[in-house]
Structure formats: structure tokens, C-alpha cells
C-alpha positions in Angstrom: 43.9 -18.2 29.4 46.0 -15.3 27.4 44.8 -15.3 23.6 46.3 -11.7 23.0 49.7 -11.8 21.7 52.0 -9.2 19.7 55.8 -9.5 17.9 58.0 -6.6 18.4 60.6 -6.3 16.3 63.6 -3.6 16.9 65.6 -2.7 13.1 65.0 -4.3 10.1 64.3 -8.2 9.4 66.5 -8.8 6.6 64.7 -9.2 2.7 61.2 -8.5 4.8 61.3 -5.1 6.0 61.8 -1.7 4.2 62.5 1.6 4.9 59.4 3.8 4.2 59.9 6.6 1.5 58.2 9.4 3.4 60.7 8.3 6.5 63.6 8.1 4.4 62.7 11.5 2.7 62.9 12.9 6.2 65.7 11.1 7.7 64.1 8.7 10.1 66.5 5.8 9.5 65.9 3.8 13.2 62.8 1.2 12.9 61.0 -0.6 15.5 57.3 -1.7 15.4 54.5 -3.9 17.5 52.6 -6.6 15.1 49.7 -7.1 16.7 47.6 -10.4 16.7 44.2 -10.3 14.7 42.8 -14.1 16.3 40.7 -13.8 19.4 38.7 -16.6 20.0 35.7 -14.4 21.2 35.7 -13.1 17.6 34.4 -13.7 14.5 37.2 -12.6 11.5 39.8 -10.0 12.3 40.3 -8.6 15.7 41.3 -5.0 16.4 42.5 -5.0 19.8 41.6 -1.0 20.4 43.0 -1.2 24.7 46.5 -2.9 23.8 46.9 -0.6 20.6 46.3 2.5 22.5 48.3 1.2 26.1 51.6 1.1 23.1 50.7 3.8 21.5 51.1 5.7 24.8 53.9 4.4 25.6 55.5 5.1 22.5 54.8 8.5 22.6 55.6 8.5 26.5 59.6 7.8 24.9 59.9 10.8 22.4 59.9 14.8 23.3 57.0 16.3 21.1 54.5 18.8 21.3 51.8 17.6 18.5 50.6 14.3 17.0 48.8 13.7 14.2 46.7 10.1 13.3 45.8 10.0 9.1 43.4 7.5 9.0 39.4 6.0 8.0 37.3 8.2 10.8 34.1 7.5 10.4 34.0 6.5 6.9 36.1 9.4 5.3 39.7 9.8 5.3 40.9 12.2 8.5 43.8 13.9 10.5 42.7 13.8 13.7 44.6 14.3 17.2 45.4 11.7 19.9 42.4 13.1 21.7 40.0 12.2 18.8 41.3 9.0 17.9 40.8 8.2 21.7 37.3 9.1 21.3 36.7 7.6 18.1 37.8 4.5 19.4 35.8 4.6 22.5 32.7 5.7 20.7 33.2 3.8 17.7 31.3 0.1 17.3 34.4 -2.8 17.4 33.9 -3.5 13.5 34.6 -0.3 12.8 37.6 0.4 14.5 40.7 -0.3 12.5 44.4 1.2 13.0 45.5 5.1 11.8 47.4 4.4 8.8 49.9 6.8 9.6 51.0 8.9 12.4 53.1 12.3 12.5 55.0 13.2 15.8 56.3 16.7 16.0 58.5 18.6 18.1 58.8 22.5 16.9 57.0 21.5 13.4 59.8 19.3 13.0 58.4 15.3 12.0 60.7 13.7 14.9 58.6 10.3 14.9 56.7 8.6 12.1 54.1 5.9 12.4 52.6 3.8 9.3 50.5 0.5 10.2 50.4 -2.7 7.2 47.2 -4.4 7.6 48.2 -8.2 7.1 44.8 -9.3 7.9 43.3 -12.3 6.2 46.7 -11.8 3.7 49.0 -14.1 5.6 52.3 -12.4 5.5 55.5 -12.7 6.0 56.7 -14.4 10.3 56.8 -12.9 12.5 53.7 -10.8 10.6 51.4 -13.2 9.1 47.8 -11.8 10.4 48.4 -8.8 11.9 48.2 -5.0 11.9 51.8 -4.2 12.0 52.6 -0.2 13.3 56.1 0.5 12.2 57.6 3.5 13.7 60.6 5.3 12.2 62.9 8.2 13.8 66.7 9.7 13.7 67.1 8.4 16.8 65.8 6.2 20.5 67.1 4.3 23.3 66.1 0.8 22.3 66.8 -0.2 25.4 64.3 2.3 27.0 61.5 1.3 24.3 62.1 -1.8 24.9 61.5 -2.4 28.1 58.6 0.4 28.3 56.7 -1.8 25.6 57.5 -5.3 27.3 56.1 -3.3 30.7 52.9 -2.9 28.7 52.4 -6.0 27.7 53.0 -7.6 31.3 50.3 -4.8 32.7 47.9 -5.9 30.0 48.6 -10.0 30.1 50.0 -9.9 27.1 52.2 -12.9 25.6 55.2 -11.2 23.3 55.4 -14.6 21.2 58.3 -12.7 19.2 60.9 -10.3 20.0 63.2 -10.2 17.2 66.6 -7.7 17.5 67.3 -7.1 13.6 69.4 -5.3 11.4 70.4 -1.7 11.8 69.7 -0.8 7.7 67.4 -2.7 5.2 68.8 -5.5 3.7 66.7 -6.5 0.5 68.5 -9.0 -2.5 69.7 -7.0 -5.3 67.1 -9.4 -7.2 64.4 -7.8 -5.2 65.1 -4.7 -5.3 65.2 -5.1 -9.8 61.8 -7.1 -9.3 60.5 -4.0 -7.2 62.2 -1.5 -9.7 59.8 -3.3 -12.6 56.7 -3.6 -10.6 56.8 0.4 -9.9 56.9 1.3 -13.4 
């Protein structure tokens, strides 16, 4: 029986999703993300499913020309910039508890930022559907073949017996209520 399932979500789902300041600063307007499932029945509490996160994390990076990475995340207990090769390791060496998603991730090409990862923890949180439970790994750039990604991340999960049980085609832009946007205004200050 499969019990590992992921949402992928291409644009923005309308009053849910925003554009991250450090992507907008930079340009990278496109969105598309994996939400992965934290339930596994041969777990106790959250799951971190290290194989599937790393099988799209390859392909991701397998869809964009670049010639450095760089994973900002809790390595070993401290807060670390590591490259794919150490976060490989880490996560191979690392016990399962302690193995948790990079909180953000830098793709350059020519010292240029040409992709940018950042990963919400909705675990034991709820969340908004299609992310209620889930480590959700957005990833913004100026521009991707959809199509391409697509398909390369729906490839994956077939390889890895993977059920998508969402794959939502959204909005181009943000759209968040201007009643939000006030209410997030007031909560900043």
C-alpha cells in the first residue's frame, strides 16, 4: 500500500499563497512548490521523508542552468550554509528525528540568485488545503517551463510510488483581499 503522498502546486493559490520578500526583492516572480506529506503510518509524529525530498530536489535543480547551490538550514544543531553535497551527507548520516528540511535554498548562475527555495513547516499546525501537515518547499524564479517541471516532478513521483493527491495550476500573481493585506499591514507593525 502507498502511504507517501505530496501536492504540487504551479503559481499562486489565490488569498493562500504570497510572494516571498527576499524573491520579490530579486525579481523571482514565477512560483511552484511540492507539499510534502508528514503521516506515515510506520511513524510516530511528523515524518520527514529525506529519499522523496532529495529525488525533487534533484530534479528541480536538474531544470535550471546554475553553477552553485547553497541550503541555509538547522545542521547539526546550529544554523548552516552548506552545499548539496553536505546536505546529502547530513541527511544520510543524520538519525531520522533529526533531519528536517533547509529553510532556504540559493541557486546561482554567475553569482546571480537565478532560483530561490524557502520550505513552511505546517507540521502539527494544520494549515491551509492543499498544505495542512506538511513541509511545503516553495521555489521562486524569473522564469521555467512549467511544462518541463511538471512533468520531471510527476516522473519522480511515479519512480518513487508516490501518490500526487493534488496538483493544483494557480494564479500567475498573488492574489490576497485588500482586507488581508490591511490585517497583515497591522500585524507587522
Amino acid at each position: 500500500m502507498n502511504n507517501r503522498s505530496l501536492a504540487l502546486v504551479f503559481g499562486y493559490i489565490p488569498q493562500i499563497d504570497r510572494l516571498n520578500p527576499f524573491a520579490k526583492k530579486l525579481h523571482l516572480n514565477k512560483r511552484f512548490a511540492f507539499a510534502l506529506d508528514t503521516y506515515s503510518p510506520q511513524e510516530e509524529g511528523v515524518f520527514f521523508d529525506v529519499d522523496l525530498f532529495l529525488s525533487l530536489l534533484q530534479s528541480v535543480l536538474a531544470s535550471v542552468s546554475h553553477d552553485r547551490v547553497e541550503f541555509i538550514g538547522d545542521f547539526n544543531g546550529q544554523k548552516m550554509i552548506v552545499g548539496y553535497e553536505q546536505l546529502f551527507n547530513y541527511y544520510q548520516n543524520s538519525r531520522q528525528e533529526n533531519r528536517e528540511p533547509f529553510y532556504e535554498m540559493r541557486v546561482f548562475k554567475n553569482d546571480s540568485i537565478v532560483l530561490f527555495g524557502v520550505t513552511l513547516f505546517y507540521t502539527m499546525v494544520g494549515g491551509p488545503d492543499p498544505y495542512h501537515d506538511t513541509y511545503l518547499t516553495s521555489f521562486y524564479c524569473n522564469d521555467y517551463d512549467q511544462s518541463k517541471v511538471k512533468q520531471q516532478l510527476v516522473n519522480v513521483c511515479e519512480q518513487n510510488d508516490v501518490s500526487i493527491r493534488a496538483l493544483l495550476m494557480a494564479k500567475d500573481v498573488p492574489q490576497i483581499s485588500w482586507w488581508t493585506r490591511i490585517k497583515d499591514f497591522f500585524l507587522k507593525m
